[in-house]
C-alpha positions in Angstrom: 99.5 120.7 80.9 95.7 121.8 81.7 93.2 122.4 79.0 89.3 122.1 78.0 88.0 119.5 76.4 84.3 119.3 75.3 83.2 121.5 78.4 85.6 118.9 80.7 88.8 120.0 82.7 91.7 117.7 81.8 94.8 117.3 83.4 98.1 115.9 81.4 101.3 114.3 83.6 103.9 112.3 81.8 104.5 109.8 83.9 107.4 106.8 84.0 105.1 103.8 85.9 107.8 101.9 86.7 109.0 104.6 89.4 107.2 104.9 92.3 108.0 108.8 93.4 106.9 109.8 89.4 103.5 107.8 90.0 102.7 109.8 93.7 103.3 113.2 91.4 100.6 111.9 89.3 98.6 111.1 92.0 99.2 114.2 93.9 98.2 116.4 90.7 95.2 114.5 90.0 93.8 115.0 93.3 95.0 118.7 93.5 92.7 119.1 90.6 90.2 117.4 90.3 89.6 116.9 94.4 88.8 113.0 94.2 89.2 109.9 91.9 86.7 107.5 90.6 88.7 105.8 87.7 91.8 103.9 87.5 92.7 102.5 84.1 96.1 100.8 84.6 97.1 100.4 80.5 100.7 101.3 79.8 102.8 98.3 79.3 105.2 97.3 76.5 107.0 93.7 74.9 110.2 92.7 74.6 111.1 91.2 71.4 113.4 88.1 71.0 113.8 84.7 71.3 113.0 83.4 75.2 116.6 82.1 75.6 118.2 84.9 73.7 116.2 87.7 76.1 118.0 90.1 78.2 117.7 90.6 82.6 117.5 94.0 81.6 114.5 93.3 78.8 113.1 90.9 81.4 112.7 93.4 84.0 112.0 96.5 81.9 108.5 94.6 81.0 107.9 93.6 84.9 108.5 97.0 85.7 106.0 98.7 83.8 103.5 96.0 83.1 103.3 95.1 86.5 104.9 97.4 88.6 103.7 100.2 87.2 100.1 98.6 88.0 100.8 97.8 91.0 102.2 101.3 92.1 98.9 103.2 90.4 96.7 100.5 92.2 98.2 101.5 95.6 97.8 105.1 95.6 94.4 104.8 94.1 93.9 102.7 97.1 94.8 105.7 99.1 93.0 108.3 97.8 89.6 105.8 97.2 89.4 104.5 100.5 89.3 108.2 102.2 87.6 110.3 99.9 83.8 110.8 99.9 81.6 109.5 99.1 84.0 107.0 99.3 85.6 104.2 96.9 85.7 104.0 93.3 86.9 101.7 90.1 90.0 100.3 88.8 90.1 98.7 85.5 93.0 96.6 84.6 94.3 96.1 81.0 94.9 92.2 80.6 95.3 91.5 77.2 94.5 88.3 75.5 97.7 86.9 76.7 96.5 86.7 80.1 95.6 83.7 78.9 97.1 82.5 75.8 101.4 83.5 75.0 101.7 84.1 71.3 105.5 82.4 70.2 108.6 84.9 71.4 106.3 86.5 74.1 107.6 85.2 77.5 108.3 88.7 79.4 104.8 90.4 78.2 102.9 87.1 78.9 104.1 86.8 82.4 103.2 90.0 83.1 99.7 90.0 81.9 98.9 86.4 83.5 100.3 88.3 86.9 97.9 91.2 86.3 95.2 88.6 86.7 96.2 88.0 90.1 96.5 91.2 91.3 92.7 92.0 89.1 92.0 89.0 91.9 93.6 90.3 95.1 92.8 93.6 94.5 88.4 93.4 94.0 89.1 91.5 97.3 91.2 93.4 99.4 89.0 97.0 97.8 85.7 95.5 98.7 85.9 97.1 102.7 86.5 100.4 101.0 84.1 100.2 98.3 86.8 100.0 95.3 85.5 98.0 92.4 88.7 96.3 90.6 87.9 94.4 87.0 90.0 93.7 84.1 89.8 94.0 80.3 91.2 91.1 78.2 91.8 92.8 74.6 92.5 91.1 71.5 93.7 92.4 67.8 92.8 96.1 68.4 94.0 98.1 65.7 97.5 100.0 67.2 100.8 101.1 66.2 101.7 97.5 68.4 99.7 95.4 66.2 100.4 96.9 62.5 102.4 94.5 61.9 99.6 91.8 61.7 98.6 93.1 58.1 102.2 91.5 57.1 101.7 88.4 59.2 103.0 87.5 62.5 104.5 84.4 63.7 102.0 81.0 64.9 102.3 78.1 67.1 102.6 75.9 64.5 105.3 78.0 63.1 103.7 79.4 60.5 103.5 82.9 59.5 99.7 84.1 59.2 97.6 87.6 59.0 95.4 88.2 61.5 92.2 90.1 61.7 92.1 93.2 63.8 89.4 95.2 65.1 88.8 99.3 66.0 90.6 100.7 68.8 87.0 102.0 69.5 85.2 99.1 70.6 87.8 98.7 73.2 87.2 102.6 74.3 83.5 101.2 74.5 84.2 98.3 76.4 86.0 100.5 78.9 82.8 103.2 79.4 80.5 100.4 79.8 82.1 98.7 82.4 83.5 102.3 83.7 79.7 102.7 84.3 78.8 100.2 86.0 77.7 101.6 90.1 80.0 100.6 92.7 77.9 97.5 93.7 78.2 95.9 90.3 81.4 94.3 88.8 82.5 93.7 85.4 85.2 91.0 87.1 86.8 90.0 83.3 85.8 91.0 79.8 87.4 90.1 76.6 86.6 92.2 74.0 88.7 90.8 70.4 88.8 91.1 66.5 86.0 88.0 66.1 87.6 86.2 63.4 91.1 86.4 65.0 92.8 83.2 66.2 92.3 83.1 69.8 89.7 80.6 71.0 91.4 77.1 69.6 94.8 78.6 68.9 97.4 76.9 69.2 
């Protein structure tokens, strides 16, 4: 679906991440209308709830597939297009998420994930740098979303406590985006965490 927006063409394709021949039609389409691409922002990915023992192969490797899968497979045809078009090369910003480096309790499929997201952040600002593809990552905590309404109840501790948490607006993570978004393609926002300030991230645990 094609429409205006504020004077701006924009192009909608529902896409399933987690299969690659869906992610080339996105691909295809974006560059069919828009000519060239200068922004990748890999940010689809979902949780599996449950105990770690109690979890399903099939819950398992529905989170792989989209949280990092579906990353990878957006990366590599952004790779394609970036590395030819011109002028040539462009930006990919990788959603991380706080649990790139801390796991919550219960969280063992979605923190795997976003710990492996790190490494590909890593491997792929190295293996773009010949084609002049910037490749950072975004660490977001407590951002006020349908995923995290359930922190106004409480949600589960370390310690095995139940506790609310502090959340922030989903607009200072749209923010955080832009300003690294803007940054020209010989500067690199490598990692930025942007997080609810009072929620319990640095000393959980």
């Amino acid at each position: 679906m094609e429409g205006k927006s504020s004077g701006s063409r924009t192009l909608v394709v529902p896409t399933d991440v987690s299969d690659p021949a869906s992610v080339q039609a996105l691909f295809a389409r974006t560059t069919e209308t828009f000519g060239r691409l200068d922004l990748l922002f890999n940010n689809a990915g979902i949780g599996a709830a449950g105990l770690l023992e109690d979890l399903s192969v099939e819950q398992w490797k529905a989170v792989v597939d989209t949280n990092l899968t579906g990353s990878f497979l957006c990366t590599q045809e952004a790779f394609k297009i970036m590395k030819d078009q011109n002028p040539r090369g462009g930006r990919i910003i990788n959603n991380g998420s706080i649990s790139a480096h801390t796991p919550r309790p219960n969280s063992a499929p979605y923190t795997s994930t976003k710990h492996a997201i790190t490494g590909l952040t890593k491997a792929t600002s190295l293996d773009g740098r010949k084609y002049d593809i910037a490749c950072g990552q975004i660490d977001i905590g407590n951002a006020a979303t349908p995923m995290t309404e359930r922190m106004a109840k409480g949600v589960p501790q370390p310690n095995g406590t139940t506790m609310i948490e502090p959340t922030m607006d989903v607009e200072n993570v749209a923010n955080a985006v832009i300003c690294m978004a803007r940054m020209p393609l010989d500067t690199n926002v490598l990692f930025m965490t942007v997080m609810a300030n009072k929620m319990p991230f640095v000393g959980r645990g």
